[in-house]
C-alpha positions in Angstrom: 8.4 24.9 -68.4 11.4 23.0 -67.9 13.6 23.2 -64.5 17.3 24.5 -65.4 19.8 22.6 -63.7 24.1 23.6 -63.8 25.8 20.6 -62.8 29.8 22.1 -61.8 31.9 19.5 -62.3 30.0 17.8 -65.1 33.2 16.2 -66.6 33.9 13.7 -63.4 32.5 10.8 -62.9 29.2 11.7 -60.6 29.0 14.4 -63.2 28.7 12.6 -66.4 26.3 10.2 -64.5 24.2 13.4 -63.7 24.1 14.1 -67.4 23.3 11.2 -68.2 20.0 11.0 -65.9 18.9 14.1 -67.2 19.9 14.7 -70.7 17.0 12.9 -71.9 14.2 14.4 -69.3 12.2 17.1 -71.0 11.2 18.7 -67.4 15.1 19.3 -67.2 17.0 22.0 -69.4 20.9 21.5 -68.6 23.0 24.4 -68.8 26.5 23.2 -70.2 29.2 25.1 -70.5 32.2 24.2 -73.3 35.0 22.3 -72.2 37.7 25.6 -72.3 35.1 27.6 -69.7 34.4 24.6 -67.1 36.8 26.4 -64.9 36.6 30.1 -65.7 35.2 31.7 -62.6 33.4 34.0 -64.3 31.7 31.6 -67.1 30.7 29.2 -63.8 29.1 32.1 -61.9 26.7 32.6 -65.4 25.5 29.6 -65.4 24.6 29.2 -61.6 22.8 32.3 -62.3 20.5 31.1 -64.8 20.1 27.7 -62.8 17.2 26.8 -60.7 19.4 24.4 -58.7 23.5 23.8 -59.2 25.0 20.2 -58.1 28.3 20.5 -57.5 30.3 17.5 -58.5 33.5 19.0 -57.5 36.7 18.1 -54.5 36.0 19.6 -51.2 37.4 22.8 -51.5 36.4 23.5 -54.9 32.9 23.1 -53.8 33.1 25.6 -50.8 34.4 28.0 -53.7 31.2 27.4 -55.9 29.3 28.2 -53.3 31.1 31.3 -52.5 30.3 32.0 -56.3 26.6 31.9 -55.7 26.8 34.6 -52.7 23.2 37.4 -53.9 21.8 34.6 -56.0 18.3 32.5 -55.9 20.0 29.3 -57.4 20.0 26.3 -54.9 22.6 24.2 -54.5 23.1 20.1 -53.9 27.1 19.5 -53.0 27.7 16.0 -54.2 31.1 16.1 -52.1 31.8 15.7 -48.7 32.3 19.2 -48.0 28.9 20.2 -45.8 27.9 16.9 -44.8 28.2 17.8 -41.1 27.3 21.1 -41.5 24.2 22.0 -39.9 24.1 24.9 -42.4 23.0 22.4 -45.0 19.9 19.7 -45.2 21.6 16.1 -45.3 20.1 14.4 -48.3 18.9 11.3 -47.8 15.3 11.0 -47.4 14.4 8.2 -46.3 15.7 8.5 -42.9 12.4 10.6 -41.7 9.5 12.1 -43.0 10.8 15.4 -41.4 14.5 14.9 -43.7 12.1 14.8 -46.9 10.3 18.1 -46.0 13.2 19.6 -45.3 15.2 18.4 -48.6 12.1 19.8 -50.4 12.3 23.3 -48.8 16.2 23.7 -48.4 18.5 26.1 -50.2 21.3 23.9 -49.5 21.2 20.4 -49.8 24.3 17.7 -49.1 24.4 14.7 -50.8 25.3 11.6 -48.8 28.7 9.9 -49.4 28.8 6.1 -50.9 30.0 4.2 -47.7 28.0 6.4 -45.7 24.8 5.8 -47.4 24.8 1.8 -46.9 26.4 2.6 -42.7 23.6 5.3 -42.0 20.6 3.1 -44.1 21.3 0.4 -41.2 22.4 2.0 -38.4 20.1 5.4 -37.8 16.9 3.2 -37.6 18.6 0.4 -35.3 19.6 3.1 -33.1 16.2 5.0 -33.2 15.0 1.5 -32.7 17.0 0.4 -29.5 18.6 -2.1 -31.1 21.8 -0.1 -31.1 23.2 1.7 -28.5 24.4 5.0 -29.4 27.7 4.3 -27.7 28.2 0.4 -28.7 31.5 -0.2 -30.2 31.0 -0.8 -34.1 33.1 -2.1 -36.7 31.9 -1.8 -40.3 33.3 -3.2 -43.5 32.9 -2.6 -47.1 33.7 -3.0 -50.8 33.5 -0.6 -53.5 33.9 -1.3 -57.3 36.7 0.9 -58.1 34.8 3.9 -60.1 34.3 5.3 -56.3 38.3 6.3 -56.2 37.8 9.0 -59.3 39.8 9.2 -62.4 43.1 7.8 -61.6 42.2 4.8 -59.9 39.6 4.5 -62.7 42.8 4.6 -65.0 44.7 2.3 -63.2 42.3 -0.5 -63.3 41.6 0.1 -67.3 44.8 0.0 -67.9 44.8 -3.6 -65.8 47.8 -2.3 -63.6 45.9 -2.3 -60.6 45.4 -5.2 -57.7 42.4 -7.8 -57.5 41.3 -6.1 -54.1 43.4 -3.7 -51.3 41.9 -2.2 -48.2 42.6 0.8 -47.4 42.4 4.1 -45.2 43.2 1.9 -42.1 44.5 4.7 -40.3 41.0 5.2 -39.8 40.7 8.8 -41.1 38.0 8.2 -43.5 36.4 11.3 -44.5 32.9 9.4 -44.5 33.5 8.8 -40.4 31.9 11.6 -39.1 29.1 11.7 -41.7 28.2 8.3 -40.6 28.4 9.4 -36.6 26.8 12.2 -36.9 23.8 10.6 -39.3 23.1 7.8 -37.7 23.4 9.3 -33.8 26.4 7.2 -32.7 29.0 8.8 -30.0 31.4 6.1 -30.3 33.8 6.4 -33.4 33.3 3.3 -35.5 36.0 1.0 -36.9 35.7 1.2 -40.7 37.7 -1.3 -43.0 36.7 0.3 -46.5 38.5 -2.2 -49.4 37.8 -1.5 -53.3 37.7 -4.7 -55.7 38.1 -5.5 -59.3 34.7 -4.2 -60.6 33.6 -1.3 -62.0 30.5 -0.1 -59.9 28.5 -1.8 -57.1 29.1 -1.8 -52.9 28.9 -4.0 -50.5 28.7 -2.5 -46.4 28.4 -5.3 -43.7 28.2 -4.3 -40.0 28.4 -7.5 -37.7 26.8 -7.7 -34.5 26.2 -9.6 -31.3 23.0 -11.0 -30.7 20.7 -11.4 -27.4 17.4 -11.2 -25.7 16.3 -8.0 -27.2 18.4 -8.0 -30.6 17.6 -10.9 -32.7 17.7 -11.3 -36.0 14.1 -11.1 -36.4 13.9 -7.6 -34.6 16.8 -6.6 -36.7 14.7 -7.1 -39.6 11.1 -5.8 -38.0 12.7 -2.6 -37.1 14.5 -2.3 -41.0 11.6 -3.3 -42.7 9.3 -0.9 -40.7 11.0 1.9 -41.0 11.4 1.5 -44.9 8.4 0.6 -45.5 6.5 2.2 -48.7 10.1 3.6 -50.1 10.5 3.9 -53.6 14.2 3.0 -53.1 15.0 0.7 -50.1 14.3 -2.6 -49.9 14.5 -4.2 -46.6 14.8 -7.8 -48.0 15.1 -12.0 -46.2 18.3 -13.6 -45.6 16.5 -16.6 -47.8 15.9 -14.4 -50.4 19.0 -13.4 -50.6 20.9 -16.8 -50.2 24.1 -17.8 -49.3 26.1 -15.2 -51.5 26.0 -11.0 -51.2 27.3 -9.7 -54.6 28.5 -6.2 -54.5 27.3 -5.4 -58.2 23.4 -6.9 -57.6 21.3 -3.7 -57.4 23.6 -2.0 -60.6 22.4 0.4 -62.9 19.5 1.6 -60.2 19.1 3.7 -57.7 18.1 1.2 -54.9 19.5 0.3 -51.5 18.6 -3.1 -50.1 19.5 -4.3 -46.7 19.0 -7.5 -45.2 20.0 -9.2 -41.8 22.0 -12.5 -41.9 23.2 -14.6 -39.1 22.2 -17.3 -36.5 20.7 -17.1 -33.6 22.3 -20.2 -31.8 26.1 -18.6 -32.3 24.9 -15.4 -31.3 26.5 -14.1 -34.4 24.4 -11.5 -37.1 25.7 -9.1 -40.1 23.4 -6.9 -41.5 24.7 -5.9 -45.4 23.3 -3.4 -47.3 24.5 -3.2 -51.2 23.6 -0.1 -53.3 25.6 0.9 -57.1 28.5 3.4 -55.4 27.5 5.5 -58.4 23.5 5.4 -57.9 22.4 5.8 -54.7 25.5 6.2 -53.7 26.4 9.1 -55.9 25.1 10.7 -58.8 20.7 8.7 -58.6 20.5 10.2 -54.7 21.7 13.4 -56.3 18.9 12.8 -58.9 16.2 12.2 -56.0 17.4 15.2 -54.1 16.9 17.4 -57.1 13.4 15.6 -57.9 12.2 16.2 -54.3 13.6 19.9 -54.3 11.8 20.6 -57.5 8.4 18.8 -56.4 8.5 16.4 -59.2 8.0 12.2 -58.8 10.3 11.1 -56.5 11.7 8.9 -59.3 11.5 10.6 -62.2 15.2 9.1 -64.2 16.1 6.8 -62.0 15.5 2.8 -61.9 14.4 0.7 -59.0 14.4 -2.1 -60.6 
């Protein structure tokens, strides 16, 4: 029998990426609701009613309300926004951080999918900092490029309509709403310096966290401690500067769901940056919304989604 899934908010752009993962699955029955009853109150509540799990691909606020709509029901909810990330109401969804964070993904009622930014920042820094390799207090600076589909509609717009700049940073006040996700995640008590920018490409990120080397933290730990920890994932490659080479391109890994990380630098300068690049709108969005559901439903872990 097929699992019935209500995505709220199936219009935007995680949304229609949703869809289009599942549409084609015939373990998954969407329930869709026409484009004049998206936002009826009553309509929305219906379908969440009828849905073994909802993903909400909706702002902040709007999300807290679906969930207030689902108050006396059975339906399980995964909140694609960054409304409950902190929240220790709801299970953070990304499970490759622990074998414990799968379990509890599969079990959970309430499930929060990780933000874009946040996904590449946490994939490197929670097992460095498990690891000793990162001290929970160090002062960080991270740095990263999104293709522009990450900003929603408008700045979607903007660059189809060829009106908008080659690259701009941004959010340099350094109020990014992914900041305390990434703290939180990845066990840091120092605030970060984050330097988010979005470039003149559709889909694909780039996040690059530099860092001193010495005795203990070489380049070669770096990577030990990375590639054990990820080792036997469907969906994060801990990969070799070498096979990498001397250019990181932002849009490698689109059109999948993978992560990959891997540790550059030198050991005679001191000097290393660890980069991981994921699609903003796989892994980063709507595929690790995909997984989440998979893992909540006890199907294959990758059922839909491409790691290749």
């Amino acid at each position: 029998m097929a699992h019935k899934i209500f995505i709220d908010g199936e219009a935007g752009t995680t949304g229609l990426q949703i869809r289009d993962r599942l549409q084609l699955r015939d373990d998954i029955r969407l329930i869709q609701l026409d484009a004049d009853r998206r936002k009826d109150p009553t309509a929305r509540r219906e379908a969440f009613a009828q849905a073994d799990i909802g993903i909400l691909c909706l702002p902040d606020e709007a999300a807290k309300e679906a969930v207030a709509l689902t108050a006396g029901m059975d339906v399980r909810l995964i909140d694609a926004s960054s409304a409950h990330r902190v929240d220790d109401r709801w299970v953070f969804g990304f499970a490759e951080l622990s074998s414990d964070l799968r379990d509890q993904i599969a079990e959970a009622r309430y499930v929060s999918n990780p933000g874009c930014y946040a996904s590449g920042a946490i994939a490197i820094l929670s097992p460095l900092v498990d690891a000793g390799l990162i001290y929970d207090d160090e002062a960080l600076s991270i740095n990263a490029v999104s293709g522009y589909t990450g900003g929603g509609k408008a700045l979607i717009a903007e660059y189809e309509d060829e009106g908008a700049p080659a690259h701009f940073l941004y959010a340099l006040n350094q109020h990014h709403k992914h900041i305390p996700e990434i703290m939180v995640q990845s066990g840091l008590t120092t605030r970060p310096i984050f330097s988010p920018a979005v470039g003149n490409f559709a889909q694909g990120m780039a996040v690059q966290i530099p860092l001193r080397l010495d005795d203990d933290r070489r380049i070669d730990s770096l990577h030990d401690a990375l590639s054990d920890h990820y080792s036997g994932q469907n969906f994060v490659r801990v990969v070799t500067a070498e096979q990498i080479g001397s250019r990181i391109v932002p849009t490698d890994v689109n059109g999948t769901n993978v992560l990959r990380i891997s540790v550059h630098g030198d050991e005679a300068n001191g000097c290393a940056t660890v980069v991981a690049v994921l699609d903003n709108l796989g892994k980063g969005a709507s595929g690790a919304a995909v997984q989440n559901m998979n893992i909540m439903l006890d199907l294959d872990e990758t059922a839909g989604l491409s790691a290749d």
